[in-house]
mmCIF file of the N, C-alpha and C atoms, coordinates in Angstrom:
data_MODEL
# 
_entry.id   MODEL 
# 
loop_
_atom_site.group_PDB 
_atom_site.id 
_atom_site.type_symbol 
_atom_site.label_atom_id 
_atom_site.label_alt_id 
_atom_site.label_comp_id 
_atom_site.label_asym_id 
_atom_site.label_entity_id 
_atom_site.label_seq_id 
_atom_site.pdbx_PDB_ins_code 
_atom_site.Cartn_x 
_atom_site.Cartn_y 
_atom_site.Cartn_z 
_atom_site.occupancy 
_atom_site.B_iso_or_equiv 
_atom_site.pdbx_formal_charge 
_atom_site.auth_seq_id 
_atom_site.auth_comp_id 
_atom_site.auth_asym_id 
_atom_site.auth_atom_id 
_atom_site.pdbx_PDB_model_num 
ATOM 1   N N  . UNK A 1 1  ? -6.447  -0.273  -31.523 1.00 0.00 ? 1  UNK A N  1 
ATOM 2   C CA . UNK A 1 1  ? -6.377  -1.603  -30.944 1.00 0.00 ? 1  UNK A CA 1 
ATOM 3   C C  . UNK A 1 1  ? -4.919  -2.003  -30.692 1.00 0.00 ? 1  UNK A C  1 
ATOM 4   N N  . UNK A 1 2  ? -4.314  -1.914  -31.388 1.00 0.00 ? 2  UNK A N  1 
ATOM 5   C CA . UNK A 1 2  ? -2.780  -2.691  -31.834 1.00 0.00 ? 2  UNK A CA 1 
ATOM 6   C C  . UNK A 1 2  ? -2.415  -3.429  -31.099 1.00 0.00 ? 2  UNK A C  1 
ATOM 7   N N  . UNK A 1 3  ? -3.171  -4.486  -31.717 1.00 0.00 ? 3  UNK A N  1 
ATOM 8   C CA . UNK A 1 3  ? -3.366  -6.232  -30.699 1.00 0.00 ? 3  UNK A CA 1 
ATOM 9   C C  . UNK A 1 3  ? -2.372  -6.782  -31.947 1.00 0.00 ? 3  UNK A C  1 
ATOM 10  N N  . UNK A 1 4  ? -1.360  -7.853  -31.171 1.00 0.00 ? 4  UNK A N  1 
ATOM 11  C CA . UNK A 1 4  ? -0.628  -8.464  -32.472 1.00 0.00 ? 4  UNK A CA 1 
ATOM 12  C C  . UNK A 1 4  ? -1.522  -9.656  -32.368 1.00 0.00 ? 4  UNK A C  1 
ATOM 13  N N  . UNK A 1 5  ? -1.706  -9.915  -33.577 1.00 0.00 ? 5  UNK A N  1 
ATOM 14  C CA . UNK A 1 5  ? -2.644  -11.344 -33.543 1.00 0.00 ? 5  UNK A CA 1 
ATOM 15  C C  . UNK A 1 5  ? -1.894  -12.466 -34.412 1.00 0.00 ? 5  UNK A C  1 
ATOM 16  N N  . UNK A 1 6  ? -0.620  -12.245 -34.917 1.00 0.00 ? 6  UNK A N  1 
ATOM 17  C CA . UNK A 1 6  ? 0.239   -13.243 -35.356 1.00 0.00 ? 6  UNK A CA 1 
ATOM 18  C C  . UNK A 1 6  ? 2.202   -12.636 -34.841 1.00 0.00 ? 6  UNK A C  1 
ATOM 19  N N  . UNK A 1 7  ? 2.644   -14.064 -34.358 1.00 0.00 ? 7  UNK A N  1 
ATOM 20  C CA . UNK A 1 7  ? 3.993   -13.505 -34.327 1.00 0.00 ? 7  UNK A CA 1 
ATOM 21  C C  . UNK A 1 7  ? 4.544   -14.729 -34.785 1.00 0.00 ? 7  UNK A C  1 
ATOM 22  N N  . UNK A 1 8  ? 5.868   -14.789 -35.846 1.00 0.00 ? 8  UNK A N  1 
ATOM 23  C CA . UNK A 1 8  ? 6.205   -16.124 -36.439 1.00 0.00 ? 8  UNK A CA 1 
ATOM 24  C C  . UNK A 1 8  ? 7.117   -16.790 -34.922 1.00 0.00 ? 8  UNK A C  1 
ATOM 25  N N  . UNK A 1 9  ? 7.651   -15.212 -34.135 1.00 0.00 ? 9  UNK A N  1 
ATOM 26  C CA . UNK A 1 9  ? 8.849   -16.097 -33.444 1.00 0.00 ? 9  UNK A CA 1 
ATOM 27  C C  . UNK A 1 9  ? 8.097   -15.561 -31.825 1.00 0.00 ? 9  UNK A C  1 
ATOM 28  N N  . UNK A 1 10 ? 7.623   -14.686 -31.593 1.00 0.00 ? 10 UNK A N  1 
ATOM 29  C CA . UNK A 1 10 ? 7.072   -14.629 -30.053 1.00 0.00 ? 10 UNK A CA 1 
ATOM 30  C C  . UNK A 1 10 ? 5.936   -15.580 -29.957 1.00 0.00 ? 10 UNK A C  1 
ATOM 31  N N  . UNK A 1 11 ? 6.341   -16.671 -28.552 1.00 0.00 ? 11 UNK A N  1 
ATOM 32  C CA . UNK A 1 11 ? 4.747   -17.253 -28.481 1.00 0.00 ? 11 UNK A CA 1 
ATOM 33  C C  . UNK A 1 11 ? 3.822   -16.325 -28.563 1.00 0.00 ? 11 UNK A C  1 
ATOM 34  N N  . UNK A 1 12 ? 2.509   -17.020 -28.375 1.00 0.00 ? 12 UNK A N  1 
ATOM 35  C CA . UNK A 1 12 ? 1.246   -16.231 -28.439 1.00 0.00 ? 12 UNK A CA 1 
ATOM 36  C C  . UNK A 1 12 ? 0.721   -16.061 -27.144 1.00 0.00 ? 12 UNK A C  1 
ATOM 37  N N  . UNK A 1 13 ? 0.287   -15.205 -26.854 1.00 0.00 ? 13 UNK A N  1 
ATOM 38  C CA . UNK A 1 13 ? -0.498  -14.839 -25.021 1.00 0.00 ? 13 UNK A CA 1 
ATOM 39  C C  . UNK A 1 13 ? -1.427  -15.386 -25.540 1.00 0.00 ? 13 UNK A C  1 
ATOM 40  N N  . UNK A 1 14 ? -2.598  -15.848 -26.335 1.00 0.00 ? 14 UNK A N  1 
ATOM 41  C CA . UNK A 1 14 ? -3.585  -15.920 -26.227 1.00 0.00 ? 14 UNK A CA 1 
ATOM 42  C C  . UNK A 1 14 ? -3.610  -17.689 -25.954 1.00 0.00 ? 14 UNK A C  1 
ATOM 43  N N  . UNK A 1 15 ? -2.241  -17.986 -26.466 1.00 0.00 ? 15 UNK A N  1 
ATOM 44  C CA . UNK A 1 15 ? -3.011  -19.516 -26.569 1.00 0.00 ? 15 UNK A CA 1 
ATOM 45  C C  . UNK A 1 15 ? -1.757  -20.425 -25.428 1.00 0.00 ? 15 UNK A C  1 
ATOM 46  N N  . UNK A 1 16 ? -2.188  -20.478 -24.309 1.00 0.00 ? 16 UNK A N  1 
ATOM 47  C CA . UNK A 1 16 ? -1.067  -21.441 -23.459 1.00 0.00 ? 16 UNK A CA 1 
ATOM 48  C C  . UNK A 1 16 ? -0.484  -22.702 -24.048 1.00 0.00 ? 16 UNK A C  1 
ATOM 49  N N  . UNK A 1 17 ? -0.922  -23.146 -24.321 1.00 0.00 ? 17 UNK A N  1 
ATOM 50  C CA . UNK A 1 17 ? -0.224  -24.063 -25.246 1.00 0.00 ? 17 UNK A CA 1 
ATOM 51  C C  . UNK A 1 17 ? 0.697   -24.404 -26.079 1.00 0.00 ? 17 UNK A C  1 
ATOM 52  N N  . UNK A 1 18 ? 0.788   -22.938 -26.465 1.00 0.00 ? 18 UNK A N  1 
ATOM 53  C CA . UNK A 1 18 ? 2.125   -22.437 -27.496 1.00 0.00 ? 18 UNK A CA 1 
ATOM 54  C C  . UNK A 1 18 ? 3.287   -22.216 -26.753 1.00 0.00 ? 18 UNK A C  1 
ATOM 55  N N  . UNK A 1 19 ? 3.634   -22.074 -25.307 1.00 0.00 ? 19 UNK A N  1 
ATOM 56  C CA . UNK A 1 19 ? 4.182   -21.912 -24.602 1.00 0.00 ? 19 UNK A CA 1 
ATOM 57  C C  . UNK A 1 19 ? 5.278   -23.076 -24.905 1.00 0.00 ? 19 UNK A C  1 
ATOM 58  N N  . UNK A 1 20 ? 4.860   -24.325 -25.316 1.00 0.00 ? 20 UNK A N  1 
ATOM 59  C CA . UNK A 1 20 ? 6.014   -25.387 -25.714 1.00 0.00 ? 20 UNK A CA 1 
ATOM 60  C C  . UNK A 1 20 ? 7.184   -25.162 -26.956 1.00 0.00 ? 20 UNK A C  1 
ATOM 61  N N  . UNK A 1 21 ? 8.103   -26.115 -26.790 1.00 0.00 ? 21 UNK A N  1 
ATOM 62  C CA . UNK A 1 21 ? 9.261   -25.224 -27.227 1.00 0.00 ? 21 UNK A CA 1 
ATOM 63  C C  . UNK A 1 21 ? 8.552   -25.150 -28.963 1.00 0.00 ? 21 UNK A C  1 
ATOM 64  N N  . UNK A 1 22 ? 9.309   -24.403 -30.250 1.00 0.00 ? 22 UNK A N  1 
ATOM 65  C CA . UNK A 1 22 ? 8.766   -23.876 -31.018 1.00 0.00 ? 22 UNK A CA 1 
ATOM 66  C C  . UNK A 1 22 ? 6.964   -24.072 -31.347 1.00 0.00 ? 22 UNK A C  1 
ATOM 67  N N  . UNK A 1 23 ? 6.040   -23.432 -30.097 1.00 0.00 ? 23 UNK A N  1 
ATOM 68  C CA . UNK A 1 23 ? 4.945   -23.433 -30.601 1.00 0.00 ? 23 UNK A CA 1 
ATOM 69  C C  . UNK A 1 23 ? 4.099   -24.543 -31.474 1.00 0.00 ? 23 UNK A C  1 
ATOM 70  N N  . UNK A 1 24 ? 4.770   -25.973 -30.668 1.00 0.00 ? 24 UNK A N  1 
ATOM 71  C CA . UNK A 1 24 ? 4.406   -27.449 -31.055 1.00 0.00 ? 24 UNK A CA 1 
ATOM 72  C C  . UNK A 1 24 ? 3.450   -27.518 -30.001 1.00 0.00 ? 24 UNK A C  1 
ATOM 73  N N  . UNK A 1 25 ? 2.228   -28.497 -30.384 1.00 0.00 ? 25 UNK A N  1 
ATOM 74  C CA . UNK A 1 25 ? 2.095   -29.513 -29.363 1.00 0.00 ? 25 UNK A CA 1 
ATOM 75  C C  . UNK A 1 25 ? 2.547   -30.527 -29.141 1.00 0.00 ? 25 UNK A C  1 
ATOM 76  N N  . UNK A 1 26 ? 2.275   -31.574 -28.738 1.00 0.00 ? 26 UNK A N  1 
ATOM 77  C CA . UNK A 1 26 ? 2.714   -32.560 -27.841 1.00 0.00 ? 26 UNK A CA 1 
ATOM 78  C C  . UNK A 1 26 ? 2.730   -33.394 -29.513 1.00 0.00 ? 26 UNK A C  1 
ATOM 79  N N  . UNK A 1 27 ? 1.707   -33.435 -30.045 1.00 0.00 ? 27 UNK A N  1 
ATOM 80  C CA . UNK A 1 27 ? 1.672   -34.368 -31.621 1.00 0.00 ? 27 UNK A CA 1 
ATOM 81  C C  . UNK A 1 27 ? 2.604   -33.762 -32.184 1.00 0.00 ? 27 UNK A C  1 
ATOM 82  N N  . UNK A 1 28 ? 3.172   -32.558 -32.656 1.00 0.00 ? 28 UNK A N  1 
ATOM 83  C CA . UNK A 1 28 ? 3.736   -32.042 -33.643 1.00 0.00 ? 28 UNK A CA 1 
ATOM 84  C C  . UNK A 1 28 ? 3.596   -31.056 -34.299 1.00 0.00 ? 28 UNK A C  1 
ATOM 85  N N  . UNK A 1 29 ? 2.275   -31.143 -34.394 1.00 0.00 ? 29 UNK A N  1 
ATOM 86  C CA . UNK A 1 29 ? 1.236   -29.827 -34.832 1.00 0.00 ? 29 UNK A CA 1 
ATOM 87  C C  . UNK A 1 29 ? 1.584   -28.458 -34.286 1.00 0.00 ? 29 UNK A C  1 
ATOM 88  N N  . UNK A 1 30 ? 1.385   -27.243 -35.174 1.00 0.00 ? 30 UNK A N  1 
ATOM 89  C CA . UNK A 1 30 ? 1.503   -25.908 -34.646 1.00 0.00 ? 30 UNK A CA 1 
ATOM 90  C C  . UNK A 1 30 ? 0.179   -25.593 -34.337 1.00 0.00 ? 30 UNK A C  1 
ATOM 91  N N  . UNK A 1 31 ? -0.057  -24.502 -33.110 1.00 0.00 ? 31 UNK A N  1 
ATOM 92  C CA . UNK A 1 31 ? -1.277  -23.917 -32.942 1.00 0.00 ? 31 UNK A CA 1 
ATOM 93  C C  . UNK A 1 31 ? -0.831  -22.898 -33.286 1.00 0.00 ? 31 UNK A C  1 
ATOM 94  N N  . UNK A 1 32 ? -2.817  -22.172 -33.446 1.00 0.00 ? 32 UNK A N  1 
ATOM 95  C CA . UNK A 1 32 ? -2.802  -21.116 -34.475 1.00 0.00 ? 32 UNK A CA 1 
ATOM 96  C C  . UNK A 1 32 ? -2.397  -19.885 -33.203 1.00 0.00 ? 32 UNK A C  1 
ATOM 97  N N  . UNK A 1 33 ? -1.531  -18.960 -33.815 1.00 0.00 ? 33 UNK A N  1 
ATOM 98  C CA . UNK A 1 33 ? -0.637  -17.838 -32.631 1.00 0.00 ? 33 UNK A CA 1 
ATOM 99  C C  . UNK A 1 33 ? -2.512  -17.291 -31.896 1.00 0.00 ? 33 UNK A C  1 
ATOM 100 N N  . UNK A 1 34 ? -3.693  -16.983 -32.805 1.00 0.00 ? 34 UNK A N  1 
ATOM 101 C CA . UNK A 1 34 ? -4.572  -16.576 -32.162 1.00 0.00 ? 34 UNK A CA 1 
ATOM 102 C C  . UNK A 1 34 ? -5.959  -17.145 -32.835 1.00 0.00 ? 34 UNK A C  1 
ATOM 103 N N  . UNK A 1 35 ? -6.863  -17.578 -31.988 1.00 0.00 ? 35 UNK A N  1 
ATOM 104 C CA . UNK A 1 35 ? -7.951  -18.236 -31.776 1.00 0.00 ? 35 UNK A CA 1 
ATOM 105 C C  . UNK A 1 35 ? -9.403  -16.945 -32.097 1.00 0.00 ? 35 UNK A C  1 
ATOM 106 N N  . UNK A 1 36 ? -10.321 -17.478 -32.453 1.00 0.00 ? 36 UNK A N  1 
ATOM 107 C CA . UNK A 1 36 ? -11.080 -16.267 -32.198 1.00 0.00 ? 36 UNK A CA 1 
ATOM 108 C C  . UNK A 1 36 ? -11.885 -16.985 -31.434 1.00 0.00 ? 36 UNK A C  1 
ATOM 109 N N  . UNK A 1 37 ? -12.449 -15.937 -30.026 1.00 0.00 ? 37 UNK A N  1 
ATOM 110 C CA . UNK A 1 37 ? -12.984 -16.421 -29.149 1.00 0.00 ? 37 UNK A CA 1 
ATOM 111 C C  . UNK A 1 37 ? -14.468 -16.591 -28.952 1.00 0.00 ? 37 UNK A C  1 
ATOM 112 N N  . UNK A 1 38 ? -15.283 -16.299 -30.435 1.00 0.00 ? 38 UNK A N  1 
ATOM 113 C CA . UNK A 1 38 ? -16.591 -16.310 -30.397 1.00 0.00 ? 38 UNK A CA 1 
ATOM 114 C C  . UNK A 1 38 ? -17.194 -16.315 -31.717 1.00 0.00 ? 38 UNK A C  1 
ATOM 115 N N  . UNK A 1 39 ? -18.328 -16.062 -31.942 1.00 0.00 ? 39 UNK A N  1 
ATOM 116 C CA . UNK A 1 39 ? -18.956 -16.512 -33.461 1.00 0.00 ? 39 UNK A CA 1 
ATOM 117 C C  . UNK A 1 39 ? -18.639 -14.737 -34.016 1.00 0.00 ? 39 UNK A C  1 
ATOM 118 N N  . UNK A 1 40 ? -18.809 -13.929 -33.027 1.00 0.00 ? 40 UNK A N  1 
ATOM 119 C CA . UNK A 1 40 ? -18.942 -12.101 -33.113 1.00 0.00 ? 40 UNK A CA 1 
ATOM 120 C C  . UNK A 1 40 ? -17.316 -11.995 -33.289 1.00 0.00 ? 40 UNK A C  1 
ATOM 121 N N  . UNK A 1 41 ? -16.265 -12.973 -33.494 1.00 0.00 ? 41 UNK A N  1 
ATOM 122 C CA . UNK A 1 41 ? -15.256 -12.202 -33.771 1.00 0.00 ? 41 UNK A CA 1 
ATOM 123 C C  . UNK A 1 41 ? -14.738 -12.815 -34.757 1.00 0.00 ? 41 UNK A C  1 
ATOM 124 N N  . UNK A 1 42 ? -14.279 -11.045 -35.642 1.00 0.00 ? 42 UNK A N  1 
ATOM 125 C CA . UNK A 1 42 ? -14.143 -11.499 -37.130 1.00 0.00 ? 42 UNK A CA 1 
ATOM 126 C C  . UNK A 1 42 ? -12.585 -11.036 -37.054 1.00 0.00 ? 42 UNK A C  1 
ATOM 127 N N  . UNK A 1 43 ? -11.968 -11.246 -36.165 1.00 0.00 ? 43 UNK A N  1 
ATOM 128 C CA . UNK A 1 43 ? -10.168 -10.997 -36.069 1.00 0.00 ? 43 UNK A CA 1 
ATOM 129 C C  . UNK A 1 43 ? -9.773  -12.256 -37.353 1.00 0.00 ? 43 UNK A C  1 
ATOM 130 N N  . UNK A 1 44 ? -9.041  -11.658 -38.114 1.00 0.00 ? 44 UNK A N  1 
ATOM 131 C CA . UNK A 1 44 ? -8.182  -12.708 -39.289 1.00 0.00 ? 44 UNK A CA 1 
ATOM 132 C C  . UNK A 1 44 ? -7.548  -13.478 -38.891 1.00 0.00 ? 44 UNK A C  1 
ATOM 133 N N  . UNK A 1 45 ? -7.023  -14.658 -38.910 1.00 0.00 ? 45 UNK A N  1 
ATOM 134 C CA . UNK A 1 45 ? -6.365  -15.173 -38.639 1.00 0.00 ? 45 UNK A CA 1 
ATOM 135 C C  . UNK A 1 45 ? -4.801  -15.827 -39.349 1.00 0.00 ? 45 UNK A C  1 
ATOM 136 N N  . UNK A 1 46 ? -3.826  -15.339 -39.167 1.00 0.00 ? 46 UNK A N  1 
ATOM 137 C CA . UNK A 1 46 ? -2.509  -15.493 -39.818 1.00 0.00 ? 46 UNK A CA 1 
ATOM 138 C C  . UNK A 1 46 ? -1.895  -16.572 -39.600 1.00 0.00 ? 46 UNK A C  1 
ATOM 139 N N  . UNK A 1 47 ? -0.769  -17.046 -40.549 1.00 0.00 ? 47 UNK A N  1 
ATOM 140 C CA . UNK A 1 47 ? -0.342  -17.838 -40.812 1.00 0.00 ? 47 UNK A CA 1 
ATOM 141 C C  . UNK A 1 47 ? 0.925   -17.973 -41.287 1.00 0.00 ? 47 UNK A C  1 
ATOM 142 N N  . UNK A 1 48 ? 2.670   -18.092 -40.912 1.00 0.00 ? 48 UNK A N  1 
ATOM 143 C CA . UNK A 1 48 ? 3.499   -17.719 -42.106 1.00 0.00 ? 48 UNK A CA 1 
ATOM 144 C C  . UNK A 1 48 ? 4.994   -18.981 -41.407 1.00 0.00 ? 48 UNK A C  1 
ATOM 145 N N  . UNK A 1 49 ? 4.519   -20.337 -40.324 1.00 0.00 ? 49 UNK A N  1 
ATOM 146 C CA . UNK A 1 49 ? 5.426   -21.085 -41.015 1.00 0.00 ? 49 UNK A CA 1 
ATOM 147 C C  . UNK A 1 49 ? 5.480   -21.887 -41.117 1.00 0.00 ? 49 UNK A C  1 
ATOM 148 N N  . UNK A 1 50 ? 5.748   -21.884 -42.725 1.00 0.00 ? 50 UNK A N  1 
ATOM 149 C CA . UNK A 1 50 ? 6.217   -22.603 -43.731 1.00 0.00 ? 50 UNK A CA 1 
ATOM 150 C C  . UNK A 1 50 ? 7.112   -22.469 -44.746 1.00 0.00 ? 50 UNK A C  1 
ATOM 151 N N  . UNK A 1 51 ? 7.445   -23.294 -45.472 1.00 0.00 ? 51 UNK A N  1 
ATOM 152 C CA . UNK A 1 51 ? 8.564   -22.878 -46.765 1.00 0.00 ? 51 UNK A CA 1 
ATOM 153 C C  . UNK A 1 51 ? 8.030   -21.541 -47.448 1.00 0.00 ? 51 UNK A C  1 
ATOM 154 N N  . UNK A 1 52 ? 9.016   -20.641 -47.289 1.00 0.00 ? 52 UNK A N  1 
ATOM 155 C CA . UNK A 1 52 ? 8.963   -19.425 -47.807 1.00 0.00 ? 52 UNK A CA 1 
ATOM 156 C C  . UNK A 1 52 ? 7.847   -18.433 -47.510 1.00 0.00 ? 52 UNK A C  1 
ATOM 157 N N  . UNK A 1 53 ? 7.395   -18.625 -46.198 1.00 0.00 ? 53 UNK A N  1 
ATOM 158 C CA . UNK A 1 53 ? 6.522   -17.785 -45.710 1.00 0.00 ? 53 UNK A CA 1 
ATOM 159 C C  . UNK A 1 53 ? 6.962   -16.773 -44.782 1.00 0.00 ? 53 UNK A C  1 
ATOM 160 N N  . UNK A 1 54 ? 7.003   -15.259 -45.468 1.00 0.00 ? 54 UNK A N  1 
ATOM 161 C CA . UNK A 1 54 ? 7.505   -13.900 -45.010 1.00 0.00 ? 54 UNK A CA 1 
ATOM 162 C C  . UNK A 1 54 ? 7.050   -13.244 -44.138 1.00 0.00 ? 54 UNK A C  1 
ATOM 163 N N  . UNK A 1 55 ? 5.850   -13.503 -43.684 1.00 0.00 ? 55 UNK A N  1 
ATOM 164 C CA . UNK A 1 55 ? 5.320   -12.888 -42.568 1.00 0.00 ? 55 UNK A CA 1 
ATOM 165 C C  . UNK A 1 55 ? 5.980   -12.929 -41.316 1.00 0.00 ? 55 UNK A C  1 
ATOM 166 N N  . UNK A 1 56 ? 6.503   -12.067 -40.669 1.00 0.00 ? 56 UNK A N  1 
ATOM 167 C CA . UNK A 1 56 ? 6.910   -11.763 -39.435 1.00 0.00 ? 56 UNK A CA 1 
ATOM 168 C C  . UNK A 1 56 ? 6.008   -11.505 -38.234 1.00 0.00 ? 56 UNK A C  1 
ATOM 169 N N  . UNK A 1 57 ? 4.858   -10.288 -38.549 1.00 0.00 ? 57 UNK A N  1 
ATOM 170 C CA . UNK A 1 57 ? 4.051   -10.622 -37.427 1.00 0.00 ? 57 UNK A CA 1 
ATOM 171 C C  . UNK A 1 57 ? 2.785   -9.482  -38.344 1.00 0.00 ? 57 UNK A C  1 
ATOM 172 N N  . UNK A 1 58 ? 1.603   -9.503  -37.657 1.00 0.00 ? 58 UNK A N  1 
ATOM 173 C CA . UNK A 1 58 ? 0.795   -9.013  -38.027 1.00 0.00 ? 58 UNK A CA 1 
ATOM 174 C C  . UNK A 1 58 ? 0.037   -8.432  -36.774 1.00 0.00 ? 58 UNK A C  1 
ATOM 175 N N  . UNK A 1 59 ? -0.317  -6.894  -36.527 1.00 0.00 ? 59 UNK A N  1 
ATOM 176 C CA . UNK A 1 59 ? -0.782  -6.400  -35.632 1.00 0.00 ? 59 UNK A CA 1 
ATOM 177 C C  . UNK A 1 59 ? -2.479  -5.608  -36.479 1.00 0.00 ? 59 UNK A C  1 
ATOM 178 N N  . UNK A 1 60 ? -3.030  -5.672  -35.815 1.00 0.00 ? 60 UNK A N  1 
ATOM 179 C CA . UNK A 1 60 ? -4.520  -5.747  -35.673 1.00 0.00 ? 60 UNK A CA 1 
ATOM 180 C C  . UNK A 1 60 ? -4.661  -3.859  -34.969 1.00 0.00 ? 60 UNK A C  1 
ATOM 181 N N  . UNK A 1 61 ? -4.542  -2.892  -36.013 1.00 0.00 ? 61 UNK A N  1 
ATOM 182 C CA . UNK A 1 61 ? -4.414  -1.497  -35.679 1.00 0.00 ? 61 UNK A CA 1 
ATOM 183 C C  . UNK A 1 61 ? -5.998  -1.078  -35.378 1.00 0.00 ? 61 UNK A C  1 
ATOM 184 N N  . UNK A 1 62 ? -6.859  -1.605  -36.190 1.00 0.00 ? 62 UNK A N  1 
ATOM 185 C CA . UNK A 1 62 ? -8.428  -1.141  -36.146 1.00 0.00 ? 62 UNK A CA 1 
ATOM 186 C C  . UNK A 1 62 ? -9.308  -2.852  -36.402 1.00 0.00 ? 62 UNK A C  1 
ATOM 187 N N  . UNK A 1 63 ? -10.835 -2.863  -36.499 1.00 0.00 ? 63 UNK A N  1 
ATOM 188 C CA . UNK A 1 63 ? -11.267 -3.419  -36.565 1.00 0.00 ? 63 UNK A CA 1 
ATOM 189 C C  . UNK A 1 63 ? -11.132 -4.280  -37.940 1.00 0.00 ? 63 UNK A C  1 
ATOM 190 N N  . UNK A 1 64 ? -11.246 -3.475  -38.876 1.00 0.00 ? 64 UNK A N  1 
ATOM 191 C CA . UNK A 1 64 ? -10.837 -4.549  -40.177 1.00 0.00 ? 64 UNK A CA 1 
ATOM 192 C C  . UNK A 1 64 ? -9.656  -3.819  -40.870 1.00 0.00 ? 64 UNK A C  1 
ATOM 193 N N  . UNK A 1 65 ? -8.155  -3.254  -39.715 1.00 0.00 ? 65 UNK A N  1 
ATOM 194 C CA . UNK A 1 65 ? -6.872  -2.689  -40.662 1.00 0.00 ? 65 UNK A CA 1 
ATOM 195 C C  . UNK A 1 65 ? -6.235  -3.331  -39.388 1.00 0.00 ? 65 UNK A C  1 
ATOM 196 N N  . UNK A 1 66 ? -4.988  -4.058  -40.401 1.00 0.00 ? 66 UNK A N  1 
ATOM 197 C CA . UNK A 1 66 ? -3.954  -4.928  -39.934 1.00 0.00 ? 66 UNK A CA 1 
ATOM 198 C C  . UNK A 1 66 ? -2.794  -4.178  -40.710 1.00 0.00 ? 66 UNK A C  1 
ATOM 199 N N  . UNK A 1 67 ? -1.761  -4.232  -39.485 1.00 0.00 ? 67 UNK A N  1 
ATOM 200 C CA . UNK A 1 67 ? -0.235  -3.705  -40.002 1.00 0.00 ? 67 UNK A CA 1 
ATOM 201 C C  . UNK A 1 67 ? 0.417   -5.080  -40.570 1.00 0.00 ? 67 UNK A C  1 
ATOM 202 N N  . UNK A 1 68 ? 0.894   -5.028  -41.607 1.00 0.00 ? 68 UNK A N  1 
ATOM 203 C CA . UNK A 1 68 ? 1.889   -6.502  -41.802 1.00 0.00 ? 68 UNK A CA 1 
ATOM 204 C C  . UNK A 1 68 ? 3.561   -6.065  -41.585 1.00 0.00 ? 68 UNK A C  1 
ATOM 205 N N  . UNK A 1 69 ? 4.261   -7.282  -40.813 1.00 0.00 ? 69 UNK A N  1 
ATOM 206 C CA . UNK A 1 69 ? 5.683   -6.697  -41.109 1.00 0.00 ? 69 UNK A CA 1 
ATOM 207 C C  . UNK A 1 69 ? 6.422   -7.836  -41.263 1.00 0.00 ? 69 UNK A C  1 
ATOM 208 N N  . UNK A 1 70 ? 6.992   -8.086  -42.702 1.00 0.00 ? 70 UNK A N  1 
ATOM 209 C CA . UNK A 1 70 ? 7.627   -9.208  -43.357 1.00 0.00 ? 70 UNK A CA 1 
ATOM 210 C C  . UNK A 1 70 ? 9.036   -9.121  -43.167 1.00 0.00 ? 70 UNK A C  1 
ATOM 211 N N  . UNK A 1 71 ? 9.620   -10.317 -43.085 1.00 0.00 ? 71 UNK A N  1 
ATOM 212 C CA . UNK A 1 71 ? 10.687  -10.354 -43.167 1.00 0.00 ? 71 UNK A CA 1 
ATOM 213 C C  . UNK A 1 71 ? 11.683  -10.999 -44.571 1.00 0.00 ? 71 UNK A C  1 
ATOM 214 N N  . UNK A 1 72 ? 12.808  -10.319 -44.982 1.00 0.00 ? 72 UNK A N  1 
ATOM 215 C CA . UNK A 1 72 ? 13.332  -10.222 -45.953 1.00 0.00 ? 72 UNK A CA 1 
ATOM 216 C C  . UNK A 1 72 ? 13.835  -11.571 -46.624 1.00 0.00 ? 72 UNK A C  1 
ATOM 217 N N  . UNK A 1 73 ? 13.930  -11.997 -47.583 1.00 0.00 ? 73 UNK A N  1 
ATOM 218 C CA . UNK A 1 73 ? 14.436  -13.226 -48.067 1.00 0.00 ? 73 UNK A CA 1 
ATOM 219 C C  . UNK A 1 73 ? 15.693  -13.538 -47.980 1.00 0.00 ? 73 UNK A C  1 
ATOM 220 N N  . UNK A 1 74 ? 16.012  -14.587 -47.349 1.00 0.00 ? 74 UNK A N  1 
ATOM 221 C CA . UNK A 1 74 ? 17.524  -15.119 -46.901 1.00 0.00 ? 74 UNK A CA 1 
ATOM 222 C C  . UNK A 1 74 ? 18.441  -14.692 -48.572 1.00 0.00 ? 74 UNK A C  1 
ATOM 223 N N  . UNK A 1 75 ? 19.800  -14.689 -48.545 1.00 0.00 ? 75 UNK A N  1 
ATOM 224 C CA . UNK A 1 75 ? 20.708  -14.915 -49.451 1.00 0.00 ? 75 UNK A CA 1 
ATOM 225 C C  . UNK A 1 75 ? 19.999  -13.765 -50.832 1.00 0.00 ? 75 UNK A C  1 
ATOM 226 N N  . UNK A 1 76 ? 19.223  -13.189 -50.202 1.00 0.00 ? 76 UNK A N  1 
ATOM 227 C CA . UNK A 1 76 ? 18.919  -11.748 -51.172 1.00 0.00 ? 76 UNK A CA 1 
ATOM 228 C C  . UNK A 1 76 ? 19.681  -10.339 -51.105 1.00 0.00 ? 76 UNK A C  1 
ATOM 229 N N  . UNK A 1 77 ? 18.958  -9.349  -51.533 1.00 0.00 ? 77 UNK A N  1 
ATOM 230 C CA . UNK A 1 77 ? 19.594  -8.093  -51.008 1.00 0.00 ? 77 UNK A CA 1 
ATOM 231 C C  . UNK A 1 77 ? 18.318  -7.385  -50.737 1.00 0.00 ? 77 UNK A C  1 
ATOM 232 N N  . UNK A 1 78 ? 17.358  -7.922  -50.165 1.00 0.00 ? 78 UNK A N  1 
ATOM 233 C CA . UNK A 1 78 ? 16.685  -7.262  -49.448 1.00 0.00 ? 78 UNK A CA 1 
ATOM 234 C C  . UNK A 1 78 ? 15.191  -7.246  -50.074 1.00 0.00 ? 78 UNK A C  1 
ATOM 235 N N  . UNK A 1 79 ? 14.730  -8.365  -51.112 1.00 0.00 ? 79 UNK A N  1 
ATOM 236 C CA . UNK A 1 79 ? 13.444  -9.087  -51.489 1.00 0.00 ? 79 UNK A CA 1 
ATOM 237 C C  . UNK A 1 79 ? 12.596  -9.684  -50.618 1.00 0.00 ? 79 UNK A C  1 
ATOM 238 N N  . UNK A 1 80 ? 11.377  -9.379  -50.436 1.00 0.00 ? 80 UNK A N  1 
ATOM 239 C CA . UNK A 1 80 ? 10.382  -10.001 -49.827 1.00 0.00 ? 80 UNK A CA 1 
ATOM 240 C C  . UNK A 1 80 ? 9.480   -10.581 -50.720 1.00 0.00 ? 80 UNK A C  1 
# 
């Protein structure tokens, strides 16, 4: 598959909306980087900002196997 279904810093293709500047809407609110488009889809759905949330992006390799790729903790030496 290797669909990314979360990116903290690329908008999302799936959702136009995110297209606004940091992935706000118009209220304030973040949308989710990906939507599932039916009751038959069991794609996970990710999540990572917030205070101290490491997730960088998450790609969708098979039906239920996801790659994760985190990013490192500021003012560390290389802790996630």
């Amino acid at each position: 598959m290797n669909r990314v279904v979360y990116d903290c810093i690329d908008p999302s293709p799936y959702n136009p909306v995110s297209q606004l500047s940091d992935q706000q809407t118009i209220d304030g609110e973040f949308q989710q980087f990906y939507t599932p488009v039916s009751a038959d889809d069991y794609t996970l759905v990710f999540e990572s900002r917030f205070e101290s949330g490491n997730l960088r992006r998450a790609i969708q390799v098979y039906e239920f196997e996801y790659d994760l790729i985190l990013k490192p903790d500021y003012n560390t030496r290389g802790y996630t």
